[in-house]
Structure formats: C-alpha cells, structure tokens
C-alpha positions in Angstrom: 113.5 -113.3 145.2 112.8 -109.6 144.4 114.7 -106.6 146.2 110.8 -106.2 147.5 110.5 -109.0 149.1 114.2 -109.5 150.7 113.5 -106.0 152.0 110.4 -107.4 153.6 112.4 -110.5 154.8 115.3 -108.2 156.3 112.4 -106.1 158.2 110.8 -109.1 160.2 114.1 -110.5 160.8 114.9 -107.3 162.5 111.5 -107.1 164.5 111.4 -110.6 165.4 115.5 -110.2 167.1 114.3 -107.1 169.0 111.1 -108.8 170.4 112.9 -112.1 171.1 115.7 -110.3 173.0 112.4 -108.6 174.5 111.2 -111.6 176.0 114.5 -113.5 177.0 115.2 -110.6 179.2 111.9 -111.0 180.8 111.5 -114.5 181.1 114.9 -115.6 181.2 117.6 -112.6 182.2 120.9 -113.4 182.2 120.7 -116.4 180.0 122.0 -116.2 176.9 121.4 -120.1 176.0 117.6 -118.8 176.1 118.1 -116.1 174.4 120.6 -118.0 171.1 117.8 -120.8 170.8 115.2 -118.5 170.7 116.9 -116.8 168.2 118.2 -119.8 166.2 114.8 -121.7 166.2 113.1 -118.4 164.3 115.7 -117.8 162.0 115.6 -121.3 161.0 111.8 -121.1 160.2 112.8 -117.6 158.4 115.3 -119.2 156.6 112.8 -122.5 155.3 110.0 -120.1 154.8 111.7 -117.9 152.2 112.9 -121.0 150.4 109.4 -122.0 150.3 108.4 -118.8 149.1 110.7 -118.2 146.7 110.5 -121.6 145.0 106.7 -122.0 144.9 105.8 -118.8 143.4 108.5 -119.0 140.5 107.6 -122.2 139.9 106.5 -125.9 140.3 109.1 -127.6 142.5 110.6 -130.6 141.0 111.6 -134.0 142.6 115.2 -132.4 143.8 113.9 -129.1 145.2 111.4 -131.3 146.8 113.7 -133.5 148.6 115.5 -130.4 149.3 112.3 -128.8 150.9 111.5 -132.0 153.0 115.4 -132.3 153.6 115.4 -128.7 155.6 112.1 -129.6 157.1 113.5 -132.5 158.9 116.9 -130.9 159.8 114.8 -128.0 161.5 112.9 -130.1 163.5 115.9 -132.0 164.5 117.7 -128.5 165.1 114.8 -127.0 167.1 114.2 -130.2 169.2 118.1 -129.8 170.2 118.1 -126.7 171.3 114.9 -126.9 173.3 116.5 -130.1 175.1 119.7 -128.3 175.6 117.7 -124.9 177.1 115.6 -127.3 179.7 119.2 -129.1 180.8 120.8 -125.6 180.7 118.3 -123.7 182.9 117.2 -126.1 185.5 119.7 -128.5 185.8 121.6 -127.7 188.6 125.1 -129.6 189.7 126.6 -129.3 193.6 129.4 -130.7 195.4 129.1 -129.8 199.1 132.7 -130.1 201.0 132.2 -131.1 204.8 134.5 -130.1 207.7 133.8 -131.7 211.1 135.7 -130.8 214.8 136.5 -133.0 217.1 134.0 -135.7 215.0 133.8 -138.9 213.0 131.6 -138.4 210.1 130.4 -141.5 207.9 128.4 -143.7 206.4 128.3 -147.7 206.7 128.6 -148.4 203.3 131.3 -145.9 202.3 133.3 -145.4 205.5 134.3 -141.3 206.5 132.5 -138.9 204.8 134.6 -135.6 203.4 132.4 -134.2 200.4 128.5 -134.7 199.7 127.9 -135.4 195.9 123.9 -133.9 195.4 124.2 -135.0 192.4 121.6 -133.2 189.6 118.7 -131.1 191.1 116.1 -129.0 189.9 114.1 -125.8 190.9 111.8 -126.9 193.6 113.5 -130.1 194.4 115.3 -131.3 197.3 117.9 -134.1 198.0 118.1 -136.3 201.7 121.9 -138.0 202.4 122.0 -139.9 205.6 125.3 -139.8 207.6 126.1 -141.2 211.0 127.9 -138.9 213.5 130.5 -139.8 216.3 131.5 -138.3 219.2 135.2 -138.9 219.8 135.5 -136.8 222.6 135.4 -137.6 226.1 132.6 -135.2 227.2 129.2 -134.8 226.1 128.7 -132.6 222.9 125.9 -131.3 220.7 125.9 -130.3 217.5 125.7 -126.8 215.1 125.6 -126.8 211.5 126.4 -124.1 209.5 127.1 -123.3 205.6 130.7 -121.1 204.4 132.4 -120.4 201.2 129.7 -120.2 198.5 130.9 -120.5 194.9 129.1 -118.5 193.5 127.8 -116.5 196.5 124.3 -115.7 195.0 123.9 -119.3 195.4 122.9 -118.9 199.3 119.8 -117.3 198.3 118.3 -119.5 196.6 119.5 -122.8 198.5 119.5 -124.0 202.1 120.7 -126.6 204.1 119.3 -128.1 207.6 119.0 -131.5 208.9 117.1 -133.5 211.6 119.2 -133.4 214.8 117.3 -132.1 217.7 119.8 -131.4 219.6 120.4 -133.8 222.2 123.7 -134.4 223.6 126.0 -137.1 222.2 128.3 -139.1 224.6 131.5 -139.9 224.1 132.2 -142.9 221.7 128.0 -142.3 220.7 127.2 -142.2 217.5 123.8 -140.9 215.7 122.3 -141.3 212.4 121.2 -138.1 210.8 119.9 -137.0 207.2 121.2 -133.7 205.5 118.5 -131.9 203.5 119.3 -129.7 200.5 116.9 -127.5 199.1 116.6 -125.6 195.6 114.2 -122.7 195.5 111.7 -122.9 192.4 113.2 -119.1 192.0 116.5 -119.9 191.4 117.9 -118.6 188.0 121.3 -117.9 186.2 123.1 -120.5 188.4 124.3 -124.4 186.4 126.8 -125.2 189.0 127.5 -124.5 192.7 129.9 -125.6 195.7 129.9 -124.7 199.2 131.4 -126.1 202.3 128.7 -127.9 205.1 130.2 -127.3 208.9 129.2 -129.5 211.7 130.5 -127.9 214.5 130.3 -129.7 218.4 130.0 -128.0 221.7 130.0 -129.6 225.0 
C-alpha cells in the first residue's frame, strides 16, 4: 500500500469517527454502546476494504489470500451482526424490580402467598406490564386505598415510567379482600436507562 493511499485511508477514517460520533449524539446521546458499534462496524469494513484493495491491485489473489478474504468476510458479518444484537438489547431492554410496602394490609397472590417485591421482568419502550394482586383489609374499620411511587433508582426513571392500577376506590371492610392489577408503563421516549428500582406504596385510610 503506498504512503498515497494510507494517507487517503487515514483521512476517511478520521471523517467517518467525527460524523459517526455526529450522529450517535443525535440519535442516541448518552450511549456509548451506540456510539462503539457504530464505530466498530465501519472500521471493520475499513479494515476489509483496504485488504481488498491492496491485494487486488498488486496482484491476482491466490487460493490462501482468498480464503483469507472470504475468512474476514464472514468474521465481519458475524462481528457486525453481534454488535447490532447487543445495541437493540442494550438500548431498549429495560429490567425493574418494584419493592412494595403496605400499612395496616395483607398483600398477595393465590399462587405465591404475600407479596413484598414485583418482578416486571424485561420491558421495552412503549410497552406495559399488568400483575394481579389481591388486597386485605386487616383492620377493623372500613379503609380505602392510595397508591403512590418513592425512592427511584435512578431518579430520571420517574419521567419516563408510571404506575396506576384499577381500584376505584370503594371502601374495603374489615377481613375483605379485593383483587386488583398493577399497571406499569414505559414511555416510547425513554432513553439512557437499562435498569431501574423503585418502591410501590399502597397506603389505607378509613
């Protein structure tokens, strides 16, 4: 490869980082998994590309530049498919753990008994997730029932997610219990959050 052309190499390398760190901060700020595949999936095609180059024009390949060739072909397909599975996971799979604290009430489920956390498991921009919990009353006056979010890890995440559920608000009686679903859910706007915790409050009042 001549000076002329490794000078010509070393040019678009440089134009291609400053537009690529041009466009991750556009489309994807304050990710820098978006920003390393876009940069490793060009320099890869650089880096094949000037092999090409370099081998074709001095001469005819023979069978072991050619396995070669079709060797780094395949591995940057391979490489490039990686990365683009690993940037959907990183950027729109979300993971939550929601802590619940009741007063003065029996929170459950049939099939798993008292309810203390809420695993949502994965979500995804846009999406929401339903749990189903029964509620108790064991007080010994009628009660109804607040909820209410706290403690936010990290505390952007309250932006971009809410809690509610279905009660309408109708007393309880003592030793009553009703069914109700807990609905989470992630804005389509939510960025630069993987992971999040926050603690669900169900609060009664009689």
């Amino acid at each position: 490869m001549t000076s002329r052309t490794t000078i010509a190499y070393l040019v678009t390398s440089l134009a291609f980082t400053i537009s690529t760190c041009g466009v991750s901060s556009l489309v994807s700020p304050n990710n820098p998994t978006f920003l390393f595949s876009l940069l490793s999936c060009g320099y890869l095609n650089l880096f094949v590309s000037a092999l090409l180059t370099s081998h074709v024009r001095g001469k005819v390949p023979s069978g072991l530049q050619k396995t070669f060739f079709v060797s780094a072909i395949l591995a940057l397909l391979l490489v490039e498919s990686n990365l683009v599975s690993g940037l959907s996971s990183s950027s729109l799979i979300l993971s939550s753990t929601g802590v619940l604290r009741s007063v003065g009430l029996r929170v459950y489920q049939e099939s798993s008994g008292n309810v203390s956390s809420i695993d949502w498991g994965i979500l995804t921009p846009g999406s929401e997730e339903k749990v189903t919990v029964l509620i108790r009353n064991e007080g010994n006056t009628e009660i109804t029932l607040h909820l209410a979010t706290e403690n936010w890890i990290p505390e952007s995440a309250e932006k971009y997610i809410a809690l509610s559920w279905d009660y309408d608000g109708d007393p309880i009686s003592p030793e009553e219990a009703i069914e109700t679903t807990l609905d989470l859910y992630v804005s389509e706007s939510i960025e630069g959050i993987t992971h999040f915790t926050f603690d669900i409050v169900i609060k009664a009042t009689g």
